[in-house]
N, C-alpha and C positions, 0 to 999 in steps of 0.2 A: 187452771191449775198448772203449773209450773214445775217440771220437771228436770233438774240438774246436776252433771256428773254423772254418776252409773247408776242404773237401777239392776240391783242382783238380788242375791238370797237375804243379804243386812237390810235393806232396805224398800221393798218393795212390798210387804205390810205396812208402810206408812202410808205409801201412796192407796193402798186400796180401803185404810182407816177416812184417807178425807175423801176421797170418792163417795164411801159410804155417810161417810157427812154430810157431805153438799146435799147429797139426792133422797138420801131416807130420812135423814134428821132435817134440813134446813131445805126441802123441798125442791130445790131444783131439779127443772126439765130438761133443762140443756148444759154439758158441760162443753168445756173445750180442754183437749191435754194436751200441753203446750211440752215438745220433747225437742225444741229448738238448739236447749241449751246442756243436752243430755251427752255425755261422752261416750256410752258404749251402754249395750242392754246386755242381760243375760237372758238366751231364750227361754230358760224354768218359768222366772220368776215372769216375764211376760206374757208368755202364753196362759196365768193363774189371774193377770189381771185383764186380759182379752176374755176370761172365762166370765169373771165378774160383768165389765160391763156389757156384755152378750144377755144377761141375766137380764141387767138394769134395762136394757133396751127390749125387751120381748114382754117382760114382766112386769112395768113400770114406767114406758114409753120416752125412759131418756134420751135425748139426743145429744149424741157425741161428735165432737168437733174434733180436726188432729192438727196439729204443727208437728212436722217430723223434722226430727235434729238436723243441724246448718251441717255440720260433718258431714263428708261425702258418703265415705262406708256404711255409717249407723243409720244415711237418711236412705241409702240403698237397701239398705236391709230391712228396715221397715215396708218398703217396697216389696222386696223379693220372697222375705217369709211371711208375708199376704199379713201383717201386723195391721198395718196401714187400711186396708179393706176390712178386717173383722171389728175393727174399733170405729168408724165411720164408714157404712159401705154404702151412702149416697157419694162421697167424697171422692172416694179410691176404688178401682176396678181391683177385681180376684187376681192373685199374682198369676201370672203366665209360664215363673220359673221354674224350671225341672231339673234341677242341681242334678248329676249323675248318681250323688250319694249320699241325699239327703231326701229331706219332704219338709214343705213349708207347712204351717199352723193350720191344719185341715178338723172340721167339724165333725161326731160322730153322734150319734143319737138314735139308732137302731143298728140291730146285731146285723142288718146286710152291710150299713154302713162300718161298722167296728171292723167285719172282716174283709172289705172293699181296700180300706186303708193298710188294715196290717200286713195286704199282701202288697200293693205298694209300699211299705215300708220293707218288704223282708226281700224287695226288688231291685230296691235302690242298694240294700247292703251285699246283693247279691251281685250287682256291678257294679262295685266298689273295690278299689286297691284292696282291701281289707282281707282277702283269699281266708274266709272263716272256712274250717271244717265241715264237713256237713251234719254233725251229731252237734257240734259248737251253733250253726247258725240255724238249728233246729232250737237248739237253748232259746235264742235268742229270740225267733220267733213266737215259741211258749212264755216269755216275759213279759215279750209287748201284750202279746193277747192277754195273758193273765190283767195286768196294770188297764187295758181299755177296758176289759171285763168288767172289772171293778166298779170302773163308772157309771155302767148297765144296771151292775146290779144291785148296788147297794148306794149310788147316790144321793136316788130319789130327784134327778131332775131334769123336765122338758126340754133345754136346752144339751141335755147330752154331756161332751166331755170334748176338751183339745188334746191334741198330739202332736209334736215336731220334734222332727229329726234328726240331726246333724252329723258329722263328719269331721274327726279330725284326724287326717292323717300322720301329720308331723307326729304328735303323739301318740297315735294307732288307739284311737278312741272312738267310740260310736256312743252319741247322745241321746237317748229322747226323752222326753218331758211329758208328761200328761198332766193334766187338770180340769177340773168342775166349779162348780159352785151351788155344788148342790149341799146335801146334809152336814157330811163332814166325816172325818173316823171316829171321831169320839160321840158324836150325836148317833150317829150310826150303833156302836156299840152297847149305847145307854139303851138303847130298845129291848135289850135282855141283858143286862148289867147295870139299871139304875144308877147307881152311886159311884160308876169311877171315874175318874178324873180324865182331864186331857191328858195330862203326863200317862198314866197309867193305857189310859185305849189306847195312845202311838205306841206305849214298849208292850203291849198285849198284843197289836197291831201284827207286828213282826217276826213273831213265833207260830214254828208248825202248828200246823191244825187250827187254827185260833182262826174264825169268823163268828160271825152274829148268826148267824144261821145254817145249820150242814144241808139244811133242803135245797139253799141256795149255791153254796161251793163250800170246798173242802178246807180252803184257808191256808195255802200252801202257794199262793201268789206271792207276795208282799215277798214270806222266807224264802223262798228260792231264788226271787228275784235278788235278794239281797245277798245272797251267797255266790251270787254270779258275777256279781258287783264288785265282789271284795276280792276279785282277782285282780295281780296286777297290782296298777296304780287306776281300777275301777274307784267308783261313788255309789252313794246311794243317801238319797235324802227325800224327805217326806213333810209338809208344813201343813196341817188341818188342825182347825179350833185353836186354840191358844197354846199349842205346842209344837218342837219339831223333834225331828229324830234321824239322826246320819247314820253314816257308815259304821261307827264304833259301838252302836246301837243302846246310846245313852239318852235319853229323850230330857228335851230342853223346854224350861217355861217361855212362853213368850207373852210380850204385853201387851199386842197388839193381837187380836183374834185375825184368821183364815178363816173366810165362811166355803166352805167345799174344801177340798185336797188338792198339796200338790203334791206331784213325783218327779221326780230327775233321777235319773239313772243315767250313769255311766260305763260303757263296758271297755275293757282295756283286752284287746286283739291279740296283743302282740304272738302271745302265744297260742295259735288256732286251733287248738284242740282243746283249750284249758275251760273251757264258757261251761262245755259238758259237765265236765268233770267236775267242778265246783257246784253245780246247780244240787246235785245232792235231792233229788225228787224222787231217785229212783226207784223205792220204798215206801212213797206215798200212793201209789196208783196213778201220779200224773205219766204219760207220754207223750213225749213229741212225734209219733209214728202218726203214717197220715200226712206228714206236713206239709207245706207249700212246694216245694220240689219235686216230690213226689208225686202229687196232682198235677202239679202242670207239665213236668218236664220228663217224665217214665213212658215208656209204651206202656202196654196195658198188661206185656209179659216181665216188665220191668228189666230186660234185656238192653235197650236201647235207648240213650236219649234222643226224646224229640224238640229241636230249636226251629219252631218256625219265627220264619227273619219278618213277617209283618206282622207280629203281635210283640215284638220284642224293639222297632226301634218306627217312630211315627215318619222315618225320614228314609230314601237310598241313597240322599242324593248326596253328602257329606262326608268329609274323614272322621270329623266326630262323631258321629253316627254310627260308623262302621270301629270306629277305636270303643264305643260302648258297646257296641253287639260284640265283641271281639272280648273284652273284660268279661263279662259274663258267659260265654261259650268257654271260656279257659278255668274259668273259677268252678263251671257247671263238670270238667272234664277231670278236674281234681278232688271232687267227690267223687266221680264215677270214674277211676283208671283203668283204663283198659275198656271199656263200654264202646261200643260203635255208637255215633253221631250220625243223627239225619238231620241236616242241613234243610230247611223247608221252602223252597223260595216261590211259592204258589202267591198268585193274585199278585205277582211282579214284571212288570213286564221290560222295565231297565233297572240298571242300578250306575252310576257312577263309575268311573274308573279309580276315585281316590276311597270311596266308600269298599270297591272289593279288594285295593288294595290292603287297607287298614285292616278289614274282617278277616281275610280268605290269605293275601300275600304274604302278612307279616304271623299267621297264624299258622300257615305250612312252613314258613322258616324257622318258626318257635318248636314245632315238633318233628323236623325233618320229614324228607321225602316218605321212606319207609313209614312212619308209623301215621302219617298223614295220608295215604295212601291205603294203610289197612285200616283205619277207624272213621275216617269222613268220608260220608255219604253226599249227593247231591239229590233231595228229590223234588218233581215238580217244576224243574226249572226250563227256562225257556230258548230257546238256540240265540237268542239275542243275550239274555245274559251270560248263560256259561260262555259264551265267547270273550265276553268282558270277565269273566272269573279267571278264566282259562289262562289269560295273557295278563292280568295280577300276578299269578303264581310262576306264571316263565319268567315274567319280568324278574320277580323278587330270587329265583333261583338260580337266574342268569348274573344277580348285583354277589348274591352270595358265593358263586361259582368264583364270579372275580377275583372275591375280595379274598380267597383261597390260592 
């Protein structure tokens, strides 16, 4: 099968109509998807058809072949958001990339896995230029959860659900996508609504309270999520069974069926406090308290942030390394101002000189002596490394001194 030009949201139910030809209808075992001559993917509409043949291959023993597009970019990316490995994984190894602010096309299939990933996701936007609020990247992490939830609980299928991430800063946009291939929203629905249509389960889909079951959840994913969405120049778009439904929440016939869901969301940053404030939950009984931040990064008096530096970066020994421990200890200190910082540097025994510069130098420059002095802590650390901290921080106060 031959793949050419872009595969997005227009067109990427065609390609999963003859997938399902070749293999359900006309019995092939083996395909090959031939993405030689492809100009660019959109990662939704991808990750909905890595959902599919995940299915075909578990469920139906197809074997998939890839040609990844001659383009340098689109044949890297198929590399790097692990495309390439989920659609042939005798062919291509798991990606090994770990964009700072993103997540490549990761697998989930049980609730350790769902919330395995969500907090890698709420990690990656947490060292992210993207400086979200913290009531804001609470939103946001009650969205993803909600949207992977979903796939748990109302798919209906073995193979679980995709996620990927993305990042777009020029815009101030945060992407992610989820998708199945399991029942569907409208199959889903007809389980205690017989009779209604696709059109009708996506725009029933999307309204408070509305689920197929209150035993199961409250039905206040999909609408919140889509209210959060619609900030900005946010999106929100949804492709299950023969219908879709975007952002202006007018749901569309389509001619070509989705077997499972997708989702793409879009959240527009620009204003970091705004994600809360649209979400509009607040009255449903949903809360983001609890959240990711809070568990990992509070003492236990909720007085103090704790940033231990070897659970937050796999490396010492780099400036990048230390320029992403550094994003995220700043982003972590604008939720909490004012809040004392413990610095955690246990089970380290060096660090680099460019790595404490990036962290520690550029980090006491950014908040001055004084208030870098009353709020950072050092604990755990070793006479080998505060020595290399120590001369970071003279160095960097010595460049500043000058340049005054």
């Amino acid at each position: 099968m031959v793949v050419s030009g872009s595969l997005d949201l227009d067109t990427f139910r065609r390609l999963l109509a003859a997938v399902h030809q070749a293999t359900r209808e006309n019995g092939y075992a083996r395909v090959t998807l031939d993405f030689s001559g492809t100009t660019w993917v959109d990662p939704g509409p991808m990750v909905a058809v890595l959902a599919s043949c995940i299915r075909l291959r578990d469920e139906f023993d197809v074997d998939f072949s890839l040609v990844r597009p001659s383009a340098g970019s689109v044949r890297r990316l198929f590399t790097n958001a692990n495309w390439a490995h989920l659609v042939a994984p005798k062919e291509f190894s798991k990606s090994t990339w770990h964009p700072p602010s993103g997540l490549p096309a990761s697998r989930f299939s049980s609730p350790g896995e769902q919330d395995g990933i969500v907090s890698r996701i709420v990690d990656a936007v947490l060292a992210s230029p993207a400086g979200l609020a913290r009531p804001s990247l609470a939103a946001f992490e009650w969205a993803v959860n909600e949207i992977t939830d979903n796939v748990l609980q109302h798919a209906d299928s073995a193979q679980g659900g995709l996620v990927q991430l993305n990042h777009h800063p020029n815009r101030k946009q945060l992407e992610f996508a989820v998708a199945d291939a399991g029942r569907g929203i409208p199959e889903t629905m007809r389980t205690t609504r017989p009779s209604i249509s696709d059109l009708d389960a996506l725009q029933l889909s999307v309204q408070r309270g509305i689920t197929r079951d209150k035993e199961v959840g409250q039905g206040n994913g999909l609408f919140g999520t889509h209210r959060a969405a619609r900030v900005g120049s946010g999106d929100f778009v949804i492709h299950s069974g023969y219908a879709s439904i975007h952002s202006e929440l007018k749901a569309r016939e389509e001619a070509v069926p989705v077997a499972g869901t997708l989702v793409v969301v879009t959240l527009d940053y620009s204003d970091p406090d705004a994600l809360w404030r649209a979400l509009d939950i607040q009255d449903t009984g949903a809360d983001p308290a609890g959240d990711y931040i809070e568990n990992r990064y509070e003492s236990d008096t909720g007085d103090v942030l704790q940033f231990v530096v070897r659970s937050e970066v796999s490396s010492v020994g780099s400036r990048s390394a230390g320029k992403f421990a550094r994003i995220k200890l700043e982003n972590l200190m604008k939720m909490y101002p004012g809040h004392p910082v413990n610095i955690d540097f246990h089970n380290i025994p060096v660090v680099s000189s460019s790595f404490a510069d990036e962290l520690l130098g550029k980090l006491f420059v950014g908040m001055g002596a004084l208030r870098f002095m009353r709020i950072v802590r050092f604990q755990r650390v070793s006479s080998t490394v505060r020595a290399v901290l120590d001369r970071a921080i003279l160095q960097r106060a010595g460049q500043e001194g000058a340049g005054h």
